[in-house]
VEXGU-711551 format. One record per residue (C-alpha): residue in three letters; y, z, x. Coordinates in steps of 0.25 Angstrom, whole numbers, plus 5000, padded with zeros to 4 digits. Each point is the difference from the previous one (the first is absolute). Layout:
ALAYZX/...
END
This chain:
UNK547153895386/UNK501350005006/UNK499950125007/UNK498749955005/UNK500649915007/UNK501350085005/UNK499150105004/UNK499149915009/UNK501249945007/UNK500550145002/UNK498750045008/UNK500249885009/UNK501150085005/UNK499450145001/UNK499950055014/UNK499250135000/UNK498850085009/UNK499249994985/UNK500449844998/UNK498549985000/UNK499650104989/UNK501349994991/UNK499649834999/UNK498350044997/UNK500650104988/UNK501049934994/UNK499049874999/UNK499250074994/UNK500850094991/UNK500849854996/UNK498849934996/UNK499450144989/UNK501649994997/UNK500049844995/UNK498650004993/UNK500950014987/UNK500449865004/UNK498649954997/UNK500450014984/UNK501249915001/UNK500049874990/UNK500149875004/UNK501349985008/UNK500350144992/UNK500950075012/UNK501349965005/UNK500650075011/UNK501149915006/UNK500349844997/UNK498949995010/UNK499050104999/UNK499049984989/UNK498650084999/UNK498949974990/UNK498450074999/UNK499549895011/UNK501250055010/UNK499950134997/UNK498750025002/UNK500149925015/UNK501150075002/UNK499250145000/UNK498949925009/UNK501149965010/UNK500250155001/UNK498950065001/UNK499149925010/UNK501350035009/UNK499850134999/UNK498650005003/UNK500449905012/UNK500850125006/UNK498650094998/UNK499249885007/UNK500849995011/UNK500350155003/UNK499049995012/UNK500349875007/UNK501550004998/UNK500650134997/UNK498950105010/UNK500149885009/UNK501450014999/UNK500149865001/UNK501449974995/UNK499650064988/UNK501650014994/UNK499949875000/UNK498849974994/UNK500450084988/UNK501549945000/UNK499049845000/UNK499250074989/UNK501250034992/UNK500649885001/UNK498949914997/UNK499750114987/UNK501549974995/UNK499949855002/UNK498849994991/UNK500650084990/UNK501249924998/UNK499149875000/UNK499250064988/UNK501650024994/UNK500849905000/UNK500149894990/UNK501049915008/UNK499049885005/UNK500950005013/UNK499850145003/UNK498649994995/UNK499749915012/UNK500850065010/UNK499250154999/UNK498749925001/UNK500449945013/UNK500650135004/UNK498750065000/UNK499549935011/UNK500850065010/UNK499550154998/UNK498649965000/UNK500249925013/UNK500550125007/UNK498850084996/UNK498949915004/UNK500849975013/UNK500550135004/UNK498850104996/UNK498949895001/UNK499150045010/UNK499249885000/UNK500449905012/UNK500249874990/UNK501150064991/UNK501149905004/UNK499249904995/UNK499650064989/UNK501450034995/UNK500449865003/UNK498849944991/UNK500550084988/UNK501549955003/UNK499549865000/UNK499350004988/UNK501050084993/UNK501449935005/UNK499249864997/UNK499850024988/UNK501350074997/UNK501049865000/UNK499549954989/UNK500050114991/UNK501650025005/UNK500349864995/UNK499250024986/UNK500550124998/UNK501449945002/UNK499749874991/UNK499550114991/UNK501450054999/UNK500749885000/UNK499149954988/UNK500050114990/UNK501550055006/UNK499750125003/UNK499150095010/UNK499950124994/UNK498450004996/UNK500450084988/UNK500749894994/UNK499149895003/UNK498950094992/UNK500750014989/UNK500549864997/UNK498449945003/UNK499750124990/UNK500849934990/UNK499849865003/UNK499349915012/UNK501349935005/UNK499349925012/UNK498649985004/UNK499750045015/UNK499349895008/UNK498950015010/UNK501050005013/UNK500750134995/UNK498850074997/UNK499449985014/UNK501450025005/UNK500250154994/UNK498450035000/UNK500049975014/UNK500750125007/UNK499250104992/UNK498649925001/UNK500150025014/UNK500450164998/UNK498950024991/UNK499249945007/UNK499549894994/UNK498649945007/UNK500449895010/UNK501550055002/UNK499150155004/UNK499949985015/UNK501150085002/UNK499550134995/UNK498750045006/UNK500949985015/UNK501050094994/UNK499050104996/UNK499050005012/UNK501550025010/UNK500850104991/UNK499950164999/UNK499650074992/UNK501350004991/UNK500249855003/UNK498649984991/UNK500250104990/UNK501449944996/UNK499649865000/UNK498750034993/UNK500550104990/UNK501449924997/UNK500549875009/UNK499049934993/UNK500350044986/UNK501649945002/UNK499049885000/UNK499550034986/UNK501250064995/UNK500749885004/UNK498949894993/UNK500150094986/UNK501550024999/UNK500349845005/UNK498949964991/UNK500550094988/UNK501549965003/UNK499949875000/UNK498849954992/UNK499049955008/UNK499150004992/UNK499449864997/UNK500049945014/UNK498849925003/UNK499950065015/UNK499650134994/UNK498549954996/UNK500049965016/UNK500650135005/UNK498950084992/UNK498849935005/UNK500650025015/UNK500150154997/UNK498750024995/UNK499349935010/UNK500750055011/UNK499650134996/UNK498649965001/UNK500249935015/UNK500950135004/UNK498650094995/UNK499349935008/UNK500750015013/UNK500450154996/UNK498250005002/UNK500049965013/UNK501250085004/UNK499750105013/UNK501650055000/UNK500250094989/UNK501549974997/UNK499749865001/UNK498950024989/UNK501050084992/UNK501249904999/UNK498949884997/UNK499850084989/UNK501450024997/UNK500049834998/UNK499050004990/UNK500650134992/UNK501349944998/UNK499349854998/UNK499450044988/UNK501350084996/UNK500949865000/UNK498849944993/UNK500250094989/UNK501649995001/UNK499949844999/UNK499050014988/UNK501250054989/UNK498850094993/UNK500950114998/UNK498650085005/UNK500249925013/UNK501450065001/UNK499850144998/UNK498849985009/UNK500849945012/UNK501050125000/UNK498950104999/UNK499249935011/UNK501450015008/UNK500150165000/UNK498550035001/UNK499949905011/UNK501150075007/UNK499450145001/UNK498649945002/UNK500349915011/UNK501250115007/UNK498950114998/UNK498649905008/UNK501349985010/UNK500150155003/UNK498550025000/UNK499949875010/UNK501250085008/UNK499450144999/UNK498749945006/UNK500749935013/UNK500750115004/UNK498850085001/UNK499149905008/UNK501149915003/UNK499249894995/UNK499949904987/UNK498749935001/UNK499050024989/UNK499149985012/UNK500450125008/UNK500450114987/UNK498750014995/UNK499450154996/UNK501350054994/UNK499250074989/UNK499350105013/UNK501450045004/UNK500850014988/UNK499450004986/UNK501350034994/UNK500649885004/UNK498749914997/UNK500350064987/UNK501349945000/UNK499749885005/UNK498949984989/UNK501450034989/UNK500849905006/UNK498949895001/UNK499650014988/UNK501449994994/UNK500249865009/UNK498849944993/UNK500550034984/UNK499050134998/UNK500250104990/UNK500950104997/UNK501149935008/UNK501149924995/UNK499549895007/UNK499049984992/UNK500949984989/UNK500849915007/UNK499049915002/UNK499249994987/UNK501449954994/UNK500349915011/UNK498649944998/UNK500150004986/UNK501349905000/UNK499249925009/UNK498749984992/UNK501249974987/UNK500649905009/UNK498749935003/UNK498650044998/UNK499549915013/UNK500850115007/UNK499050124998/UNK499149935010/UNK501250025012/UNK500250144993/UNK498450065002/UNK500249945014/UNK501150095002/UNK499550114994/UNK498749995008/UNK500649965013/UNK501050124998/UNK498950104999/UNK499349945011/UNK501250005011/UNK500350154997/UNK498650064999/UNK499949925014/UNK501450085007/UNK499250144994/UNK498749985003/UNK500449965015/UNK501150115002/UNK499250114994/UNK498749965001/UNK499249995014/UNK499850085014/UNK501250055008/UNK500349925011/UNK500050095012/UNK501649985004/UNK500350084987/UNK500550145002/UNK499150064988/UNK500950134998/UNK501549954995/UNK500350034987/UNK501149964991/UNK501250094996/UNK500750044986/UNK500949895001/UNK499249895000/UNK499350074989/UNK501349994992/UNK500349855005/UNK498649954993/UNK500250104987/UNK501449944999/UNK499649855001/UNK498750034989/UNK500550094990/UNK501049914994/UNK498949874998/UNK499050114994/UNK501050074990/UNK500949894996/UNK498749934993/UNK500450114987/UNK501349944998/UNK499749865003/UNK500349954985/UNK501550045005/UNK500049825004/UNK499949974987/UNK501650035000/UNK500249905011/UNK500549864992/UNK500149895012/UNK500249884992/
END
């Protein structure tokens, strides 16, 4: 993992006629390389003082890397054909890749924050340098708000933290609350830590934020909020809640309610979405809503749930952004309104459409589906007033994608539609890419059973 690491600086500073192609291959060839992380034990892998990996890292780690490769895929038309500063883009790739990395790594609290925040600063330059919608400075400056807002106070928690057990090395802390509780978090310092990676997740009422960044970012700019910004939020809520014993704070009865019913309210606006990004990112909200439900229930079920949820969302939501990408730079065009009648043009992309749907709303033989039947089940555990929210979900879920289908595929042509493009072998790949991995890892799903949080 080391090397990893070493190596990604080392590309930062390659200068070479092929810089765009030697970045693409060695993301992907990295993330079939660190797949033997995904059977580390907990805390199991020590690489420096520093550097710690465990199955939940490991197995984000190989996420990071691979939907930035497939960003470099994505982007091959608009950036690199376009020649629009594409050495650049690929060096903001690599750095935003590297930084998330190292946040899924350390196990120094202060270093721990300081990746998260770093984050930002990557993603900013995307949406604002290869945006092409007018309303990206705005955008960007949403998503700095919210984040550096909620950013003190988990700075000054994290350092009272320290102070506290006399140490900031996560590692530590784990083991002495392992062995015994030696102080009781109170309610100012679980809101003080949660807050920051609430608002990354995103939880509903901190989620304005997203559905801005989304509708203004490229292509790129979605897959990688989508597929991984969003789970430092997640990771962030399971290893703070693991670390330092979270576990019997009355706010979390509060918290789970919110998330469940925001995911019903955030199915309800994704129904009468007309932008398809939009629709996509509202369902984002609700996706990871239930996924911190499940985290803050302490069903062990819940658990593994929320960090299967985390990867499966990831590819689902990267690959609907590619299609909604893929779609606009034909008719240059996102409205549900005015992309009707795909199916008449091009069956083999309403057949991937259909994949990817259905793989949004939970459907067999995806992992989603998994994901949510364990997420759902911690929930009715928890408390059995709940399944009612749960079958509005589920039904309102079902509803909001059948709806973006039916109105994409479905329909007559409107007339300003050139009837004869067609698609090319590498957009073909990108979607193959995105799906395969939800539709195979469902055989070696029984591998989370090895992920002890707590």
């Amino acid at each position: 993992m080391v090397g990893l690491v070493f190596s990604l600086l080392s590309l930062l500073v390659i200068n070479h006629i092929m810089v765009w192609e030697i970045r693409f291959w060695y993301m992907m060839i990295m993330s079939f390389l660190c797949l033997k992380y995904l059977n580390v034990d907990v805390w199991g892998l020590l690489f420096t003082d520093h550097l710690y990996c465990d199955s939940m890292s490991g197995i984000l780690i190989v996420l990071t890397l691979w939907i930035s490769g497939l960003m470099f895929l994505a982007s091959f038309y608009s950036v690199k054909l376009l020649n629009n500063k594409s050495v650049l883009f690929s060096l903001v790739v690599l750095m935003l890749s590297l930084t998330v990395i190292l946040y899924f790594l350390v196990i120094h609290t202060m270093y721990f924050y300081i990746f998260f925040e770093i984050s930002l600063i990557p993603t900013l330059m995307l949406i604002i340098g290869w945006g092409y919608q007018p309303e990206r400075l705005q955008a960007g400056m949403y998503m700095m708000l919210y984040t550096i807002t909620a950013s003190l106070p988990l700075l000054i928690s994290l350092i009272m933290l320290g102070n506290l057990y006399f140490s900031f090395n996560m590692l530590l802390v784990y083991y002495l609350n392992c062995s015994e509780v030696l102080y009781e978090v109170n309610i100012l310092w679980f809101l003080g830590v949660m807050g920051a990676f609430l608002v990354k997740l995103p939880m509903f009422s901190v989620h304005l934020w997203l559905p801005k960044a989304h509708v203004e970012a490229p292509i790129a700019g979605s897959m990688i909020l989508a597929g991984v910004l969003l789970k430092l939020g997640g990771y962030g809520v399971l290893r703070m809640m693991s670390v330092f014993f979270f576990n019997d704070v009355v706010l979390s009865q509060i918290f789970i309610v919110l998330c469940l019913w925001g995911g019903v309210v955030t199915a309800v606006i994704c129904v009468g979405q007309s932008d398809i990004k939009s629709l996509i990112a509202y369902s984002s909200v609700g996706h990871m809503g239930v996924m911190l439900a499940g985290s803050l229930s302490k069903f062990m079920w819940g658990w593994e749930g929320a960090v299967l949820m985390m990867i499966s969302h990831g590819f689902c939501s990267s690959g609907l952004f590619c299609l909604a990408n893929l779609m606009y730079e034909k008719l240059k065009s996102r409205s549900l309104f005015l992309c009707g009648g795909m199916i008449n043009m091009n069956s083999i992309m309403c057949l991937w459409w259909f994949l990817f749907c259905i793989a949004n709303m939970g459907a067999p033989p995806n992992v989603n589906l998994v994901s949510e039947v364990m997420l759902f089940c911690s929930m009715y555990l928890y408390s059995k007033w709940l399944i009612i929210i749960i079958l509005l979900m589920v039904f309102l879920g079902g509803l909001y994608n059948l709806v973006m289908f039916v109105n994409t595929q479905h329909g007559g042509l409107m007339g300003f539609i050139n009837s004869s493009f067609v698609n090319v072998c590498s957009e073909y790949l990108l979607l193959l890419l995105h799906f395969y991995p939800m539709l195979f890892f469902i055989l070696n799903v029984g591998y989370l059973n090895k992920i002890i949080l707590f």
